[in-house]
N, C-alpha and C positions, 0 to 999 in steps of 0.2 A: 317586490314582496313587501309588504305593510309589517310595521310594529306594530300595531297595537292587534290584541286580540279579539278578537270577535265572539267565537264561539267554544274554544276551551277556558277554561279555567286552572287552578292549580291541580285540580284534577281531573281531567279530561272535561266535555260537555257534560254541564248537568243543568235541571230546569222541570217546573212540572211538565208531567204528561198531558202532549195536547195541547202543549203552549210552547210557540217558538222560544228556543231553535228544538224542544225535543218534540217535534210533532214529524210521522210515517214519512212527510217531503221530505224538509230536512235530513231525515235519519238517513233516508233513502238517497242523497246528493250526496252524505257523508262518504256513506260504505261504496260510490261509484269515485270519491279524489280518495279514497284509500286507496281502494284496486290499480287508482290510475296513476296515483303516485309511488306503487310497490310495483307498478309491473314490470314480470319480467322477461326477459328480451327471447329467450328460446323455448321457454313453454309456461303453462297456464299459472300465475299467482296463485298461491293456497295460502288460506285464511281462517283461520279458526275463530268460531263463536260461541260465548259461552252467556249466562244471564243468571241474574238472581231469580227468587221467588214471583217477582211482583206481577200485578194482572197485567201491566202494559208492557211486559219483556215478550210477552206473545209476539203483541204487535210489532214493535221495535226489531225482535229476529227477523222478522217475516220482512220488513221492513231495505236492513242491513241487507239480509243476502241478496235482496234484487236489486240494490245498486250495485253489488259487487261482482255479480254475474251478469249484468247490465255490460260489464266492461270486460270482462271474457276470463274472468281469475275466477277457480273452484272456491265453495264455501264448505269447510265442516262442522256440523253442529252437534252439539256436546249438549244443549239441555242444562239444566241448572246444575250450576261447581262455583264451587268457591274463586273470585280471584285470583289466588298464588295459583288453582289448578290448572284456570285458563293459561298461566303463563305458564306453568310445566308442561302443559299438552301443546304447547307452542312450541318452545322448544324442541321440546323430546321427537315429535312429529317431523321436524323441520319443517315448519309451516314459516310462510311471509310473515306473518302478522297473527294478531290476536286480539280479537275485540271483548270487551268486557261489559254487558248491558247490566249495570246496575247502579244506583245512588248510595252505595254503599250503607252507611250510617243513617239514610234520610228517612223519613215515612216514606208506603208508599206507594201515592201521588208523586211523589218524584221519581224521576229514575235519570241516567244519565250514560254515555259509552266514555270507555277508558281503554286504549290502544297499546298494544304490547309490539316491541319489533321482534324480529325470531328468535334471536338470542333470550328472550322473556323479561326482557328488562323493557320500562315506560320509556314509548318513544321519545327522542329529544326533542325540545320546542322549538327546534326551529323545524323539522318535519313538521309538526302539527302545524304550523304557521303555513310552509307552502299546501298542505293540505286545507287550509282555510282557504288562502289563495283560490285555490281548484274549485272548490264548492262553490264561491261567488264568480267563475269564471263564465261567461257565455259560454265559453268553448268545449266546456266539461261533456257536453252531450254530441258533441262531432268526436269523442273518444270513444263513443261506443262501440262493443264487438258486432262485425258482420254475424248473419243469421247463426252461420255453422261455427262459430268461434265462442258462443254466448256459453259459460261458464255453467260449471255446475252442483249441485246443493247435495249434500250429503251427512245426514247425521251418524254420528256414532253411539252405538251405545254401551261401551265398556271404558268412559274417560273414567266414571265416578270410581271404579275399580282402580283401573290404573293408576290414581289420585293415592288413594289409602295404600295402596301395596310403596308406592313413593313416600309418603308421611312413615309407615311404622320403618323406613329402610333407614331414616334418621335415627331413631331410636337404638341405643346399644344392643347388639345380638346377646348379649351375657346376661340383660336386665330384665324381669319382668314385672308388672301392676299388680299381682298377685293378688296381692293383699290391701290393694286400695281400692277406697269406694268414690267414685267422684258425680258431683253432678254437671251435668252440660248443657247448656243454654244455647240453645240455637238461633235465637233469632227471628225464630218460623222462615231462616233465611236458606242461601245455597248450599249452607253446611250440615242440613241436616238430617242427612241421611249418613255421610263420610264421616263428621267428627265420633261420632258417637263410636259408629264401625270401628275405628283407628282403635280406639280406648280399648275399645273389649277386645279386640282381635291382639290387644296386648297384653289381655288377663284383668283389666277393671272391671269392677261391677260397675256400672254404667246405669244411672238415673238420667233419663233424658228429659227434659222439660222445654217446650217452647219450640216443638217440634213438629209440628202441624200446619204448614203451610196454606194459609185458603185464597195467595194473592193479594192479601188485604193489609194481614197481622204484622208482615215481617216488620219488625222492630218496633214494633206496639208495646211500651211499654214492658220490654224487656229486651235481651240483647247486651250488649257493653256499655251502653249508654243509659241502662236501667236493672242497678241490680240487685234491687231490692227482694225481689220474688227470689234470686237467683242466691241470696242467703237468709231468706225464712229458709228454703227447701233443704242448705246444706247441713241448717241447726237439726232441722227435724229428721235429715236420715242420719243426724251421728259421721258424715260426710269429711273426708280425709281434706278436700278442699271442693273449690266450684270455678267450672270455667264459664267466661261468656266469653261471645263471637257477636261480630254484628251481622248484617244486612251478608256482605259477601265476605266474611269471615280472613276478612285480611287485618283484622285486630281481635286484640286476646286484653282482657280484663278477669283479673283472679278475684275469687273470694276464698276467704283462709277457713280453718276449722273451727275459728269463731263467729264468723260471719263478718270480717273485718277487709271490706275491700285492698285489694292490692295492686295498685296500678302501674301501666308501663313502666314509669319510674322507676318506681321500685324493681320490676322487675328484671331493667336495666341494672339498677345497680346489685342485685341478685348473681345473675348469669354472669355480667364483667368482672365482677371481686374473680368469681371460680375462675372463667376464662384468664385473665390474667396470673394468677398463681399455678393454673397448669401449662401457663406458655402458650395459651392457644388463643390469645388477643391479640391482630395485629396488630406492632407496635403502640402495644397498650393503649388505644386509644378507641373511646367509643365514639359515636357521633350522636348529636341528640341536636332538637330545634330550641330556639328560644324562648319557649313554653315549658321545658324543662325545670324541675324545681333546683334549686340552689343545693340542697340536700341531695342530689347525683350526683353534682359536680366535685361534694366534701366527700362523698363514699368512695367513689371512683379515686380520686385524688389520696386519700387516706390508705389505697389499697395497692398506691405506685403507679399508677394511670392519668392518663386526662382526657377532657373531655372536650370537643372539638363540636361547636355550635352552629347551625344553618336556619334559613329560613324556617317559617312553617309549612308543610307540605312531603310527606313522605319519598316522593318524587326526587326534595331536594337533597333530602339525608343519602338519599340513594345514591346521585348523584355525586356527594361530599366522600362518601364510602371509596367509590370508582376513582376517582380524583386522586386521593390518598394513601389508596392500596390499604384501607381500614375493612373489616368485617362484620363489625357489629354497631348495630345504630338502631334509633327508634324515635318514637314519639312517646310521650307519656298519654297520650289517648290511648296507645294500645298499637299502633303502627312497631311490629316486631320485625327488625332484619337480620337476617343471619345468613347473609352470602355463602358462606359452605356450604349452605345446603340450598338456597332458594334465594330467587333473585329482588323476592319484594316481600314486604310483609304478609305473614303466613300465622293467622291465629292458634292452628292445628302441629306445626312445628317452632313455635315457639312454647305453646304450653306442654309438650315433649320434654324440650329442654327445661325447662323450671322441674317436669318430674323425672328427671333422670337426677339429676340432683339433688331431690326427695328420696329417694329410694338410696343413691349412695350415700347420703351421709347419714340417714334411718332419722332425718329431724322434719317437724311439722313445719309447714306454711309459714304461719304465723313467727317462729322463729326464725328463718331467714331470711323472712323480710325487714326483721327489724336489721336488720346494715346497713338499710339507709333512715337518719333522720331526718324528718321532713320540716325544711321552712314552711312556715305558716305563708298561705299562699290564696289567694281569691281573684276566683274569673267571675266576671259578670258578662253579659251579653245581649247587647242595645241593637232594639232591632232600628235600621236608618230607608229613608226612600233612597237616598244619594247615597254615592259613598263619593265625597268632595276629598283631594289630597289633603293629608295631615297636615303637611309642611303648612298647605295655605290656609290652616284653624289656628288663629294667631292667638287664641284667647287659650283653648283646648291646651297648644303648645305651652304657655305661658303656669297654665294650672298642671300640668305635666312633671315642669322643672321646679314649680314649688313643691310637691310631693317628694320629686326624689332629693331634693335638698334637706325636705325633711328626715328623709328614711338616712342620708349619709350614706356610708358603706355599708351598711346592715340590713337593705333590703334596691331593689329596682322594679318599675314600672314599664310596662311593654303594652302597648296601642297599637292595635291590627285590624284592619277588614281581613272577614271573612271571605276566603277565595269560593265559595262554594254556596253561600247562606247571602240573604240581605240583614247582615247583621256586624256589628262592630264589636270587636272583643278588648276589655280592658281587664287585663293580669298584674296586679299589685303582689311584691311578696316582701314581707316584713316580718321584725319578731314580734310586733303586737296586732293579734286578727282582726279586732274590734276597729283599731285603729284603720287596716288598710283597707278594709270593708267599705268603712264612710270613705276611703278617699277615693276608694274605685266607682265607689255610686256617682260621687261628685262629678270626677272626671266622666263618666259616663252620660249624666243628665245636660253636664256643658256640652258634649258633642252629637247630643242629638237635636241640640236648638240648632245645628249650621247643616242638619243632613235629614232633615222631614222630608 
């Protein structure tokens, strides 16, 4: 078996549609060393498949189930659901596996598969790895099922149901939205028929926007990564707060009832102050990535907790979570975990939880968000041909250690490829913006002369 990877990423395969490795062959090798690396021994693999919005998840399903039944394991297809739901129909099902066709975040022209094992947690990498194996193997197609053994395709159509009746079962039985107006931003993604449901089916008035899926739009300037539209709208209906979701609704981005974004961070350290003061943080401790603002680390920490740091990659906090018998973790993109109830980030249960704690303390958005204060903090994002090891940018290195020599203790510098993007991320945080601004562009423009 090979290190290096090939074909996944920190989040499963992703890549445009049509362009190796997400191109019908490909996809179709994939879903034939799934089946063949799950199969199992005294009856048929089952396999759940779920997809975003996008125009090439057609092809992509159609794709997937015929390598998977190529190799003698049943397929069931769900139709477009959110991420967390593919992993709770996973689960809940008892199914082998669970494929996820979406790029989540990306436009889309991209699209990408992300793999669940039955428990609903992201397979571990080293599965993916002998699954990589499989797909480059000659051998993969001497696996195939005899005539009478060739597997079978099967949609369902009551997952999106069974999604929401699971989302409001988080929600306290004592509590209701009654009296709140919210808006919800869909994404034009998987969520946007469920999120909306959820809300009202708990007493919200429900402003739905960005709800209209035509294959094309999902995350067309709006979504979590655009939320501009998503607080004009919350000003103008007088709006209790606003949620956005992305592409597959496994991140949650708030806007308050001023139109004042509030992001994972924040909402991190929102939920963990409560959860720790009711005893319901596993030993006090959240998990968060190294993108993380400094200002979680002083909230969390000022409220008798700590905060325990991992790679970037939701997968990895996931991972840190199981490791250390912790409960709650996230990304400040909006990647929301909350193991009690769900095994990956969940857009639709984590902005639950932010409004179950709206309703019991009777306070606005915007006020409890302010518990955490935010270091002054700037990502820029340099798109490279290459992405050459850091270590071996001795100049990059060099302008790296004079910045943070400069910041001292009062601020750090973090330099990352993107696991997912061809693009380089440099995240300066300091108490002067101006200042760490020029020094991220700096270091930014040094590292793309060594990676054209």
């Amino acid at each position: 078996m090979t290190g290096k990877r090939r074909y996944f990423g920190t989040d499963g395969v992703r890549g445009v549609s049509n362009v190796e490795p997400m191109t019908a062959e490909s996809v179709t090798r994939l879903g034939m060393a799934v089946a063949a690396r799950l199969r199992q021994e005294n009856r048929h693999t089952r396999i759940v498949i779920g997809k975003d919005t996008r125009l090439s998840g057609y092809m992509f399903e159609s794709a997937m189930a015929a390598g998977i039944v190529a190799m003698g394991a049943d397929v069931w297809i769900t139709g477009p659901l959110p991420t967390p739901g593919i992993a709770f129909i996973t689960s809940s099902m008892r199914a082998d596996a669970g494929v996820v066709i979406s790029a989540s975040h990306n436009a889309f022209a991209d699209n990408g598969i992300k793999l669940f094992a039955r428990d609903g947690y992201k397979l571990d990498d080293h599965v993916e790895r002998e699954i990589e194996d499989l797909m480059d193997s000659p051998g993969l197609y001497e696996l195939r099922a005899p005539a009478a053994d060739i597997g079978y395709a099967t949609r369902i159509d009551d997952v999106g149901g069974r999604y929401i009746v699971f989302c409001k079962s988080v929600f306290p039985p004592e509590l209701t939205l009654d009296d709140m107006k919210i808006v919800v931003d869909c994404a034009n993604g998987a969520a946007y028929r469920t999120a909306p449901a959820v809300l009202e089916e708990l007493g919200a008035e429900v402003v739905a926007i960005h709800h209209e899926p035509n294959g094309k739009n999902i995350n067309d300037q709006c979504g979590a990564l655009y939320t501009e539209s998503l607080a004009q709208r919350v000003l103008e209906e007088k709006a209790d707060l606003g949620i956005a979701l992305d592409g597959d609704a496994d991140r949650l981005v708030l806007v308050d009832e001023k139109g004042k974004v509030v992001d994972g961070d924040a909402v991190m350290a929102l939920c963990a102050t409560r959860m720790i003061a009711s005893g319901k943080l596993a030993k006090n401790t959240v998990v968060a990535t190294v993108m993380s603002n400094l200002g979680l680390e002083h909230a969390i920490r000022g409220a008798g907790g700590t905060l325990v740091r991992t790679g970037v990659g939701d997968r990895y906090v996931v991972a840190e979570m199981r490791k250390g018998g912790y409960n709650f973790g996230g990304e400040q993109s909006g990647h929301l975990v909350f193991l009690d109830h769900m095994t990956t980030g969940d857009g639709t249960v984590a902005a639950l939880q932010v409004l179950e704690v709206m309703v019991r303390e009777g306070r606005k958005l915007s006020e409890l968000a302010s518990v955490m204060t935010r270091t002054p903090q700037v990502l820029i994002n340099v798109k490279v041909g290459i992405k050459k090891p850091l270590k071996d940018l001795k100049e990059v290195g060099k302008l790296i250690a004079s910045v943070e020599a400069e910041l001292g203790g009062d601020g750090r510098v973090l330099v990352r490829y993107s696991g997912t993007e061809p693009k380089a991320r440099v995240m300066i945080e300091g108490p002067d913006e101006a200042m760490i601004r020029a020094r991220a562009e700096q270091i930014g423009a040094e590292l793309v002369k060594y990676c054209i």
